[in-house]
C-alpha positions as CSV (number, residue, x, y, z in Angstrom):
1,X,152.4,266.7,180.5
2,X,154.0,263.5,181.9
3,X,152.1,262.0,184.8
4,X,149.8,259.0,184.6
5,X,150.6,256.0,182.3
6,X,148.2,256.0,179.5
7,X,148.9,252.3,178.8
8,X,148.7,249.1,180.6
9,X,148.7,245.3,179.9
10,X,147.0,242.8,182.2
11,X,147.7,239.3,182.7
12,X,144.7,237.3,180.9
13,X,144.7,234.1,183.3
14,X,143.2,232.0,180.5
15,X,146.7,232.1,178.4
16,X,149.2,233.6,180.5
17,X,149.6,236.4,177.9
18,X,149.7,240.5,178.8
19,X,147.2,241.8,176.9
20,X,146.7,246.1,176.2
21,X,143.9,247.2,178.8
22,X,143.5,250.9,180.6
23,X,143.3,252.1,184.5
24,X,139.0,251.5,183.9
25,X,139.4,247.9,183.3
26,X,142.2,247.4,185.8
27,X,140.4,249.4,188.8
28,X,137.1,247.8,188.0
29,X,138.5,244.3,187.9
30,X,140.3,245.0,191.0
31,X,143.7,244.0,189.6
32,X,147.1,243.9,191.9
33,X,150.3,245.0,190.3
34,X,151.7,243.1,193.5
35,X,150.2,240.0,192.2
36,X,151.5,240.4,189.1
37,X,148.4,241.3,187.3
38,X,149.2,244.3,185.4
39,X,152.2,246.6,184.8
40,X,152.3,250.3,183.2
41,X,154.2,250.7,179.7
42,X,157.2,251.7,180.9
43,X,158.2,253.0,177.3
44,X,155.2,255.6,177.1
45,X,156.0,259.3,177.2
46,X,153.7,259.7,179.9
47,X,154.9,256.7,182.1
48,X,156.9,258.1,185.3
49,X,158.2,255.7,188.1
50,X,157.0,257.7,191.0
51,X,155.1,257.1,194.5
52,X,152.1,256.1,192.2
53,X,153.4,253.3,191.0
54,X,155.7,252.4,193.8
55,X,152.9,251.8,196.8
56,X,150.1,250.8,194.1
57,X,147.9,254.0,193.8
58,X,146.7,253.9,190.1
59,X,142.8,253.4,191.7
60,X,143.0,255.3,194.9
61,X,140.7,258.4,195.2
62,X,142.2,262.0,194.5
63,X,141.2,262.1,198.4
64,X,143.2,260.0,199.8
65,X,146.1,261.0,197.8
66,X,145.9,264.5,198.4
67,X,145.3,263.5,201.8
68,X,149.4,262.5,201.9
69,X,150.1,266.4,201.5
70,X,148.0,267.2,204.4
71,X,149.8,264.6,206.6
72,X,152.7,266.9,206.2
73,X,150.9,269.9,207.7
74,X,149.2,267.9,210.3
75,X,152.6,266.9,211.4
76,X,154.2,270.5,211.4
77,X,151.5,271.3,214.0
78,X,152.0,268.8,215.9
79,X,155.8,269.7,215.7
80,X,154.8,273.2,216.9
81,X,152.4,272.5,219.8
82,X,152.0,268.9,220.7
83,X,156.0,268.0,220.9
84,X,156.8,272.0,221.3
85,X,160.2,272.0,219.5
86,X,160.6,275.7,220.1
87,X,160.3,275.7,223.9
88,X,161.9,272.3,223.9
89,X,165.0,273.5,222.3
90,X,165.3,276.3,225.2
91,X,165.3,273.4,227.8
92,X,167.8,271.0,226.0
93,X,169.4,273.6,223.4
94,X,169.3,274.6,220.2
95,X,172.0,272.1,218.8
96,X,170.3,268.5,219.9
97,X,166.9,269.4,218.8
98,X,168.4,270.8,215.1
99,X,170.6,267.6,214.9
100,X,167.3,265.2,216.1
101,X,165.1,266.5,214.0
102,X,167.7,266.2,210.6
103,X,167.9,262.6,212.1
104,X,164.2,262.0,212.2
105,X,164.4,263.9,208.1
106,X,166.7,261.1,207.3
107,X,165.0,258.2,208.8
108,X,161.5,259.8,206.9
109,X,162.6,260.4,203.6
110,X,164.7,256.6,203.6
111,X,161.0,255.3,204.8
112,X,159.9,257.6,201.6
113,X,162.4,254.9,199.3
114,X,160.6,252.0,201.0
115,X,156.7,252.5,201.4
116,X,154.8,250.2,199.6
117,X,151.1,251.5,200.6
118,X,149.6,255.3,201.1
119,X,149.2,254.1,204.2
120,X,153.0,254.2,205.1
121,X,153.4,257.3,203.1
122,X,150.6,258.7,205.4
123,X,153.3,258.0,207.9
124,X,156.3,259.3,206.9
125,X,154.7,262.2,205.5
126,X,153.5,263.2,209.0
127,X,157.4,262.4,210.3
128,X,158.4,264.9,207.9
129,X,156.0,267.5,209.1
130,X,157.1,267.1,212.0
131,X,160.8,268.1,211.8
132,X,159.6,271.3,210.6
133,X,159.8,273.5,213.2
134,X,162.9,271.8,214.2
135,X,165.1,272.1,211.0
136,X,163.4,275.7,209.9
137,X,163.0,277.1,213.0
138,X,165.4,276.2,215.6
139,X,167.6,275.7,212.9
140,X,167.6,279.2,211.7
141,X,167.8,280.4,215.3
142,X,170.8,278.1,215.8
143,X,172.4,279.2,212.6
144,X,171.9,283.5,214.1
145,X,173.5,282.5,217.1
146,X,176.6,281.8,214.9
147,X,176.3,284.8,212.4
148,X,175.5,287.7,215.1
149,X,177.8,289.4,217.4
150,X,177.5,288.2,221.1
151,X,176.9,291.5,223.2
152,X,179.2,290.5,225.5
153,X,182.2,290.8,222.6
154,X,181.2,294.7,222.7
155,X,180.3,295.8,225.9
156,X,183.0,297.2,228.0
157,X,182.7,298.4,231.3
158,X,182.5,302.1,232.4
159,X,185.6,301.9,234.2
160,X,187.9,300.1,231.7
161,X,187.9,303.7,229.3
162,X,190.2,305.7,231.9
């Protein structure tokens, strides 16, 4: 199962040199891979260039990790009942709050290719959530207004039939 790099090499100060070391040494020792003091094997079979490597999360807790996917949900309530999409949608209409809400996707998931810290991804996660209840929801309803027969397409008058 690919995941986690299995090998590292840190940067011995003394020479210069990368040495072979493991996540232990490198979170005990407190090392940066900003600062240039370690890098993952990139030609391991486990090695994948993902968010853990991207915003430095090889010695984060499983916590605070974990706590990116709840950012999502915390945002999709606050999409529901804090900013009301649903309501807000029958004030302004169906149409801005869809297209808004794919604008706010965009601008999340391009924040997604950028974040260097959990921190940020904290934050775009929870922008994500967010548009939620406007892409799913509203969109969906957007999309039946389109697919179903208006009633007023089938509903004749009693006194058009003589």
């Amino acid at each position: 199962m690919k995941g986690e790099p299995k090998h590292f090499y840190c940067l011995d100060h003394e020479t210069g040199n990368f040495n072979s070391c493991n996540k232990e040494f490198i979170c005990e020792n407190g090392l940066s891979r900003d600062n240039g003091e370690y890098r993952a094997e990139t030609e391991d079979y486990f090695y994948i260039d993902n968010w853990q490597n991207q915003a430095d999360m090889l010695c984060e807790s499983k916590s605070r990790i974990g706590f990116i996917g709840a950012c999502f949900f915390i945002g999709v309530l606050c999409g529901s009942t804090i900013i009301p999409l649903g309501f807000l949608s029958d004030i302004i209409g169906r149409k801005w709050i869809f297209v808004g809400s794919i604008v706010v996707l965009l601008i999340s998931c391009i924040g997604f290719l950028f974040a260097d810290t959990i921190e940020e991804l904290y934050i775009f996660m929870f922008i994500y959530g967010i548009t939620f209840p406007g892409r799913l929801i509203v969109g969906q309803n957007y999309a039946y207004e389109f697919i179903t027969p208006k009633w007023q397409d089938y509903y004749q008058p009693i006194g058009q039939y003589v």
